[in-house]
C-alpha positions in Angstrom: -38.1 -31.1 63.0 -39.1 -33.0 66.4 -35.9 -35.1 67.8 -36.1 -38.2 70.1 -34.3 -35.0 72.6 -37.4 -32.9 72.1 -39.9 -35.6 72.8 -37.8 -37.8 75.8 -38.7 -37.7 79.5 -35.1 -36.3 80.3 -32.8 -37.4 83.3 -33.7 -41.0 83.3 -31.5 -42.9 85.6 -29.7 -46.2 85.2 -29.5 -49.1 87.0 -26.2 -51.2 87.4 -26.6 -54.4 86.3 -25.0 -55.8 89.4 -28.3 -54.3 91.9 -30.7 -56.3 92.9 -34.1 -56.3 91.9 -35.4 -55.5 95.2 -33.1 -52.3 94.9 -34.8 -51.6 91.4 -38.0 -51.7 92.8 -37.6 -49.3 95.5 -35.6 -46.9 92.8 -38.2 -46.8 90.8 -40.4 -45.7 93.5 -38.5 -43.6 94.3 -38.4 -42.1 91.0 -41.9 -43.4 90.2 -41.3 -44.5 87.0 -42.0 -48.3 85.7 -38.7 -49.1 84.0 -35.2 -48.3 84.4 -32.2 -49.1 81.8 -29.9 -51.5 83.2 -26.1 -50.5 82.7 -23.1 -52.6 82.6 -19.5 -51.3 84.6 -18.3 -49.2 81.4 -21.9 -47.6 81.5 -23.0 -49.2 78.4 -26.5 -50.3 78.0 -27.3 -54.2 78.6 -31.6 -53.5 78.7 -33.6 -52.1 80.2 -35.8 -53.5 83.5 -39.9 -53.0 84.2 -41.8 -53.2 87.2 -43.6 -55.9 85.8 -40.0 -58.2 84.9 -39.8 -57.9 88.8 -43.2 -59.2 89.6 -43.3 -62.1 86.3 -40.0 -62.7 86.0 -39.1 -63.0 89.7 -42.0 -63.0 92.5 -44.3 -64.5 90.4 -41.6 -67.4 89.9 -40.9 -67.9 93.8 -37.5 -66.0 93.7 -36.0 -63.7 95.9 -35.6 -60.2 94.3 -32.9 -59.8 97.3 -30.9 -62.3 95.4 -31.4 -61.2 91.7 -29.8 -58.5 90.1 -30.9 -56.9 87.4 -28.3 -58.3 84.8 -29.7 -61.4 85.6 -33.3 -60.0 84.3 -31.6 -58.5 80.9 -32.9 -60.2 77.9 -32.1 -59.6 74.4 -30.7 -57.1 72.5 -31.6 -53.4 74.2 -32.9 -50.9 71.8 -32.3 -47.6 72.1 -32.1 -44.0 70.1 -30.0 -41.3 69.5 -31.3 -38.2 70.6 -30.3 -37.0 66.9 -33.3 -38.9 65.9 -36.7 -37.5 64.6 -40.0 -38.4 65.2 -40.2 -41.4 62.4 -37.0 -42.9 63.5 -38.7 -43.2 67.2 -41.7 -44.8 65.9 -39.8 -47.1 64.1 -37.8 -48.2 66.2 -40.6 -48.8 68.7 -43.0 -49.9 66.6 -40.7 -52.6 65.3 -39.7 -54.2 68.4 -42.7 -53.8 70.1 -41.6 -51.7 73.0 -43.1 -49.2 75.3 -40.2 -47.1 76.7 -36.9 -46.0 74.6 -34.0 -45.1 76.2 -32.1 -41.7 74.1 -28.5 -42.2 74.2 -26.4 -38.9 73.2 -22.4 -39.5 73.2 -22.8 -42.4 74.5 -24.5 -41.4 77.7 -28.0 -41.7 78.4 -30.0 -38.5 78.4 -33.0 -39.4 78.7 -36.1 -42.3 77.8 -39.3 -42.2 75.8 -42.7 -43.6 77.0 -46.1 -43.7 75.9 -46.8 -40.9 77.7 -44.2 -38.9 76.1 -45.5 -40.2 72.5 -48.5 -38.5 73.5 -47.7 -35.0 74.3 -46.0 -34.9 70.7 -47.8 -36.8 68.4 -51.0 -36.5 66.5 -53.9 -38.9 67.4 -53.6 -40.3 64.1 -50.2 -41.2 64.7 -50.8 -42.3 68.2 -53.1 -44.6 66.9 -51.0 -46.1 64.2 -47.8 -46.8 67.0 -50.3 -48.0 69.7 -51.8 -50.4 66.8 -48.3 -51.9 66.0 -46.9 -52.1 69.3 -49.9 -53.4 71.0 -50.7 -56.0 67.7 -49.9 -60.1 68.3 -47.7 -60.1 65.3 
């Protein structure tokens, strides 16, 4: 059986929730990735922050990313799996909230995070298809 740990992108990073956005960005150049889970003090997660939050949710707005941390840019309820999980839990759970990246939380601590990319060096094109046509539909 394929877990969420076989399929994850391992040593994601967090972000505290108290950085800035402009901080974010340069992380995740740094890392070159296009998201990074945001974490409150005790760890925990509180969401998780994209390239494109920065741009739409900030710049795009007239703000100063100096002055916004990434707290500030959490929304919502973050969704995450454990790295227990096989490969229909991960779909699931991605498929029904519509989202692209997944962090894997094992004890509590975040091992790693699932993309697209990821999806696609485990799964079938069949069942590439099937996610991409959930998570990409306007329902």
């Amino acid at each position: 059986m394929t877990t969420a740990k076989d399929m994850m992108h391992p040593g994601a990073q967090w972000i505290p929730a108290h950085e800035t956005l402009d901080r974010a960005a340069q992380l995740m150049r740094e890392l070159d990735v296009g998201a990074l889970p945001i974490a409150d003090s005790d760890e925990r997660l509180t969401g998780i922050l994209t390239d494109r939050d920065i741009v739409v949710g900030c710049v795009a707005q007239g703000h100063d990313p100096s002055k916004i941390t990434a707290g500030e840019m959490a929304q919502g309820t973050p969704r995450w799996i454990d790295s227990n999980a096989d490969v229909d839990e991960v779909l699931m759970e991605m498929q029904s909230h519509q989202i692209r990246r997944l962090p894997v939380i094992e004890d509590k601590r975040l091992v790693g995070i699932i993309s697209e990319a990821d999806l696609a060096r485990h799964l079938t094109e069949i069942q590439i298809a099937g996610w991409a046509e959930r998570v990409y539909s306007n329902d």
